[in-house]
N, C-alpha and C positions, 0 to 999 in steps of 0.2 A: 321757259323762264331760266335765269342764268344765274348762279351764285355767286358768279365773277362782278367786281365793280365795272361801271362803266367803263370801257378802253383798254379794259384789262385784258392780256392773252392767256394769263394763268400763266405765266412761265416765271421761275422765280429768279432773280437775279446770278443764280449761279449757273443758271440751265442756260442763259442768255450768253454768258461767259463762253460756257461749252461748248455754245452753238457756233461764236465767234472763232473761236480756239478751233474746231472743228472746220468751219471753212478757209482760216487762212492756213492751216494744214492741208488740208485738198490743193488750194491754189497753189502753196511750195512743192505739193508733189506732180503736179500739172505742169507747173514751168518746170520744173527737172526734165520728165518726160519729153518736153516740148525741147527744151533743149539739146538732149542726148539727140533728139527726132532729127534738128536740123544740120545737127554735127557731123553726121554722118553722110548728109543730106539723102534723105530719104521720107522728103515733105511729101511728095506726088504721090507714092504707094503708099505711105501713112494714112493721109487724108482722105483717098480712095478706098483702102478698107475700110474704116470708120464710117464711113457713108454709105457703104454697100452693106456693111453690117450692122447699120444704126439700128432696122427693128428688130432683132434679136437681141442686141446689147443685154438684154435682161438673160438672158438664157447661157449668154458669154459669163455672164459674172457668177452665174449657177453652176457651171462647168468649173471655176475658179476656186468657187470654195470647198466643190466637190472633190476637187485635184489638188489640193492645197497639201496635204501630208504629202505627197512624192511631191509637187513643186519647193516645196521647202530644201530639196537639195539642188534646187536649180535658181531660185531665186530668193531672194530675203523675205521671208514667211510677210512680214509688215507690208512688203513692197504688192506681193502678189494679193493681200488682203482690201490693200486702199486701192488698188486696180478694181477690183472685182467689186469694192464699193461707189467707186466711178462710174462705173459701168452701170450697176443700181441705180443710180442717182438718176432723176429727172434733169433734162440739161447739159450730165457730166458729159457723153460725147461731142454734146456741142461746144462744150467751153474747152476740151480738148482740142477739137479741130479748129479755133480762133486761138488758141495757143500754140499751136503748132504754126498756123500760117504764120500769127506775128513774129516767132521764132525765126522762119525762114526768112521775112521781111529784112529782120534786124542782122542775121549772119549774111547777108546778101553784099548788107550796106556796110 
């Protein structure tokens, strides 16, 4: 039995905020990445690790925060923290690797 009203998630209007705020922050740092990815061009060996390492992904981003104190002098502490939460994320390499292909699509053209 539920002490939620019918329809109700229990999330409170500002956790819904959070949540929004939260993925269009992922999504800005996804096109970055994806960006930088195709600038370089280096779509083929991006998308080919990501897919070779997609069922570890979880263990990548454990490695990330475990290394996070010496990565701090190599990459921007934030930068290295929402990688390793991507990585976390149910989905995040997959929406990485359709960010990067459109990336390459649109530097192409």
């Amino acid at each position: 039995m539920s002490l939620l009203p019918p329809g109700s998630t229990g999330l409170t209007q500002d956790t819904a905020v959070q949540t929004k705020t939260a993925r269009e922050d992922e999504d800005a740092f996804i096109e970055k990445i994806a960006r930088e990815i195709a600038r370089r061009r280096l779509e083929v060996p991006a998308v080919m690790f990501l897919e070779i390492h997609r069922p570890i992904s979880f263990l990548g981003s454990q490695a990330i925060f475990f290394c996070a104190p010496f990565l701090k002098f190599i990459v921007p502490p934030d930068g290295a923290e929402k990688f390793a939460r991507l990585l976390d994320t149910p989905g995040g390499v997959d929406r990485l690797i359709q960010s990067i292909e459109e990336a390459a699509n649109r530097h192409e053209t």
